[in-house]
C-alpha positions in Angstrom: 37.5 49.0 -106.9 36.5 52.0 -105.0 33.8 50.1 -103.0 37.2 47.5 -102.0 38.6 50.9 -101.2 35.6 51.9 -98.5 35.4 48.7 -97.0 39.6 48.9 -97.0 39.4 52.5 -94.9 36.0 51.3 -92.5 38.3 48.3 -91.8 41.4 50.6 -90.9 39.1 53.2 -88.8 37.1 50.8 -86.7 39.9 49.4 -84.9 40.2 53.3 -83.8 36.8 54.4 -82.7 36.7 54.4 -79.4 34.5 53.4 -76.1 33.3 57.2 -76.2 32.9 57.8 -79.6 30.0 55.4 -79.0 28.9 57.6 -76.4 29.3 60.6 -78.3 27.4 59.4 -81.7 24.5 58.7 -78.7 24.4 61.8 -77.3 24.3 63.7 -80.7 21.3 61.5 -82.2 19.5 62.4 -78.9 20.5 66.4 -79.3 19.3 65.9 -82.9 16.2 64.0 -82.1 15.2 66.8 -78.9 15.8 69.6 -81.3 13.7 68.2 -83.8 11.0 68.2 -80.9 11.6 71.6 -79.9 10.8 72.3 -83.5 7.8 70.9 -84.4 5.2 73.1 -85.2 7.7 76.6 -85.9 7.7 76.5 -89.4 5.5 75.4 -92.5 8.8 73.0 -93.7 8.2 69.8 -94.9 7.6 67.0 -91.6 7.8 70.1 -89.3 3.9 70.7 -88.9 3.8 66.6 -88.1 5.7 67.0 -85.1 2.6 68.8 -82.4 2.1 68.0 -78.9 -1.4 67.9 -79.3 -4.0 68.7 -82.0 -7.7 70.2 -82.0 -9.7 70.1 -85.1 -13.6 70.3 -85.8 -15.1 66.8 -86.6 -19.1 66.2 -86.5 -19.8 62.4 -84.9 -21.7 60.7 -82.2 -22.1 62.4 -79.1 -21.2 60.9 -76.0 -23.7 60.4 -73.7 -24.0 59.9 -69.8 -25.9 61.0 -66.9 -23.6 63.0 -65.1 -24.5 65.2 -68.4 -26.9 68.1 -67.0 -27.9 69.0 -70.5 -26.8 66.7 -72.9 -29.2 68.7 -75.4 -25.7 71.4 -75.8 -24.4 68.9 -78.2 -26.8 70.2 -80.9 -26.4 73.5 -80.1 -23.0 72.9 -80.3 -23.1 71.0 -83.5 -25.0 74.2 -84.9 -22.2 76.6 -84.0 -19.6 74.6 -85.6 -21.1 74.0 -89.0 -19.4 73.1 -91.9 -15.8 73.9 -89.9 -12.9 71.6 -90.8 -10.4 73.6 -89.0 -7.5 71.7 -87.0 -5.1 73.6 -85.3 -1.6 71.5 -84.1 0.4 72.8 -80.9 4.2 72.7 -80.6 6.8 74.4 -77.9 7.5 76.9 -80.0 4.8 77.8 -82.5 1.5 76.8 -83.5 -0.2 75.4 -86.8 -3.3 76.0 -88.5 -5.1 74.6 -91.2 -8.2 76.2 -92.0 -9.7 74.1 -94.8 -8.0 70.8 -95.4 -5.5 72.6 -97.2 -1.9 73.1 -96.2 -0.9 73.9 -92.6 0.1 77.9 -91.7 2.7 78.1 -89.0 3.9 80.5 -86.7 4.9 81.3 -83.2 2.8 84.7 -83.7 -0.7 83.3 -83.3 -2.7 86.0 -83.2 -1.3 86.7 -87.0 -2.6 83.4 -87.6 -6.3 84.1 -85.6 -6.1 87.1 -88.4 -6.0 84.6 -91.7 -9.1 82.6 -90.2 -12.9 83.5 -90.8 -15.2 83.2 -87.9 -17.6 80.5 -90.1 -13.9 78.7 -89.8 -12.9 78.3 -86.0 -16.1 79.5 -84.5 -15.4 77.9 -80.9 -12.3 79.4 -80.8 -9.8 76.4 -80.9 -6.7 78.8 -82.1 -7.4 80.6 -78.7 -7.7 77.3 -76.7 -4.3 76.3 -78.7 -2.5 79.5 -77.7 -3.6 79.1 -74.0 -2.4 75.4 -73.8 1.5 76.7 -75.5 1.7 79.6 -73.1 0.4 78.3 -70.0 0.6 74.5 -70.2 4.1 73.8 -72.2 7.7 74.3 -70.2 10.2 74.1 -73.1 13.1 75.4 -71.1 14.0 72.4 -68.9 14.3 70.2 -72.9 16.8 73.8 -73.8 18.7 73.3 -71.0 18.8 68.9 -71.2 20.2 69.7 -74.5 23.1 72.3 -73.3 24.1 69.7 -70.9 24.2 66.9 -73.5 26.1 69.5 -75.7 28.9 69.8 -73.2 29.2 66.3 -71.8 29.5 65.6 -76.0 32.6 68.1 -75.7 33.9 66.7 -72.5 34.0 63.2 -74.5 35.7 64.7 -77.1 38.6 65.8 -74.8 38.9 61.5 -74.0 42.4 60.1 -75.3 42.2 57.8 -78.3 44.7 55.4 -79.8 48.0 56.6 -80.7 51.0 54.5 -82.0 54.1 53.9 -79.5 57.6 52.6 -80.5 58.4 49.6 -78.1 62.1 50.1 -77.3 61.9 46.1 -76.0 60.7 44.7 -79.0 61.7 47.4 -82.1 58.0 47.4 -83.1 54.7 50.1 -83.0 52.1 49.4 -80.6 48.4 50.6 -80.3 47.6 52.7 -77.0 44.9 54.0 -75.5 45.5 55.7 -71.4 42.6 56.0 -69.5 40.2 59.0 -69.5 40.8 61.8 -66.4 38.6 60.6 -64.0 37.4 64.1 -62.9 36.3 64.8 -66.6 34.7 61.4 -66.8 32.8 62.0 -62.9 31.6 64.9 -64.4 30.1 64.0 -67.9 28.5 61.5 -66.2 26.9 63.9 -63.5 25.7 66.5 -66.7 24.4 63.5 -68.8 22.6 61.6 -66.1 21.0 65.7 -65.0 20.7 65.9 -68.7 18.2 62.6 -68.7 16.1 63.5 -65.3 15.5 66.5 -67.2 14.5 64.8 -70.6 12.3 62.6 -68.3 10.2 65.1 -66.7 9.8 67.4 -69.6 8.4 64.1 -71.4 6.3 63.0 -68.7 4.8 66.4 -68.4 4.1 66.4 -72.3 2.9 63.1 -72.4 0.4 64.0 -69.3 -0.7 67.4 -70.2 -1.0 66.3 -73.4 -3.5 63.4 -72.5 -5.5 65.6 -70.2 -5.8 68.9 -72.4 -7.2 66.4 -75.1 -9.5 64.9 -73.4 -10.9 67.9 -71.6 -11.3 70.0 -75.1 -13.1 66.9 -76.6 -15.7 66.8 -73.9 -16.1 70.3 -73.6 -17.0 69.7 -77.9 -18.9 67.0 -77.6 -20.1 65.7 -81.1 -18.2 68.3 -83.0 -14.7 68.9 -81.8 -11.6 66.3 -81.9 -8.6 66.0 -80.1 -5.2 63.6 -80.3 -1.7 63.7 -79.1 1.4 63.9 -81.2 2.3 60.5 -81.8 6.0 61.5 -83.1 6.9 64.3 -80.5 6.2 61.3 -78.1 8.7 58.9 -79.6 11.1 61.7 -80.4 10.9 62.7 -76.5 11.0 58.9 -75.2 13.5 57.8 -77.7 15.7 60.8 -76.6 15.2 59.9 -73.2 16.3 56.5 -73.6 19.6 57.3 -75.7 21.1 59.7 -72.7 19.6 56.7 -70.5 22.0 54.4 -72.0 24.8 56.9 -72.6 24.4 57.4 -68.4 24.9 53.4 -67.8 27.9 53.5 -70.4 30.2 56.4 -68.3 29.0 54.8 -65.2 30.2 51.4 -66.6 33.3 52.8 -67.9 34.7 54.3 -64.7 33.8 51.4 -62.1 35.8 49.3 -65.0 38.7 51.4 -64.9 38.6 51.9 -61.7 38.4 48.3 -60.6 41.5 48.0 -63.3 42.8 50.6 -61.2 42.4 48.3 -57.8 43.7 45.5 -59.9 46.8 47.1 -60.9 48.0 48.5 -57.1 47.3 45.1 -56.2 
């Protein structure tokens, strides 16, 4: 009986939920998801250290050759540096993560305490250093803090939207269902924050993805034969999948007011 019970109350509430709760249970999952981003990389918690911008860690393999390479003979001296290093080293917005021998990853947005746990015979080309510069001088987090503010307030300005209430009709002695129409000026404007709140998403992910790309790349080159590189596969579908919730939260308020206010035309009419 108590499952006929749930399906009872889900069948009672859904008749309730309205256009913008939709909206609203978008908007949260893509708050959620860009915090989660934000995250990645600040603390040693379980799936945290898996969410990095982009990773550096010491691999022997191949060389790559070509003859645009003045002295492709650096590779072995290269290859001698490094050694027997396994380090990787995993860059978020906020913090960076270390692991120094295949072990567990060390986390911290203070990385020169975590330079101070690492041997030289472990990072001997410096990749915590080249890690630290890419955070500080490469990653913008403040454009995702702000996306996120404005998602936060068109959420509340949702919230303020009239849902259905019972009326007495006097004409027919029975309840009705209502819902009135949202204000207009709220609805202009949680459509203005939300669609500011996606341009902002969009460029912070474009810059990620890019930078990203380019800093990996580069480091592997500059490592040839002994250093790896690779871009965060889940901060990129956290970012884009973000990106493309607000995207259809925007379409849905735009939607909503031409509809009402072509119901509007209709009406005067």
């Amino acid at each position: 009986m108590p499952n006929v019970r749930f399906a009872v109350g889900i069948q009672r509430l859904i008749p309730f939920l309205g256009y913008h709760h939709v909206l609203m249970i978008l908007i949260a999952l893509a708050i959620i998801l860009l915090s989660l981003l934000l995250a990645g990389c600040s603390s040693s918690s379980p799936l945290i250290p898996g969410i990095f911008l982009i990773s550096f860690y010491y691999q022997h393999y191949t060389p790559t050759y070509d003859p645009t390479q003045v002295d492709p003979g650096v590779t072995a001296a290269i290859a001698n540096i490094v050694g027997q290093a396994q380090l990787e080293v995993r860059v978020g917005y906020f913090g960076v993560c270390v692991n120094p021998d295949g072990g567990s990853f060390l986390c911290s947005n203070n990385v020169t305490l975590l330079a101070e746990q690492v041997s030289v015979d472990q990072d001997p080309l410096n990749l915590i250093w080249v890690a630290e510069t890419f955070k500080n001088e490469v990653v913008f987090p403040y454009l995702l803090i702000v996306a996120i503010i404005l998602a936060f307030v068109t959420f509340l300005l949702l919230a303020t939207f009239p849902g259905w209430h019972e009326e007495h009709d006097a004409r027919t002695g029975s309840d009705i269902d209502i819902k009135p129409f949202p204000s207009r000026p709220v609805s202009q404007v949680a459509l203005a924050l939300v669609f500011i709140a996606s341009i902002f998403v969009l460029v912070s992910v474009l810059w990620q993805h890019t930078a990203s790309v380019a800093a990996a790349q580069i480091a592997q080159d500059f490592g040839n034969g002994a250093v790896k590189s690779g871009v965060g596969t889940s901060a990129m579908v956290l970012g884009w999948f973000a990106f493309g919730l607000l995207v259809v939260v925007t379409i849905g308020l735009l939607v909503m007011i031409l509809s009402i206010h072509l119901l509007d035309k209709l009406t005067e009419d």
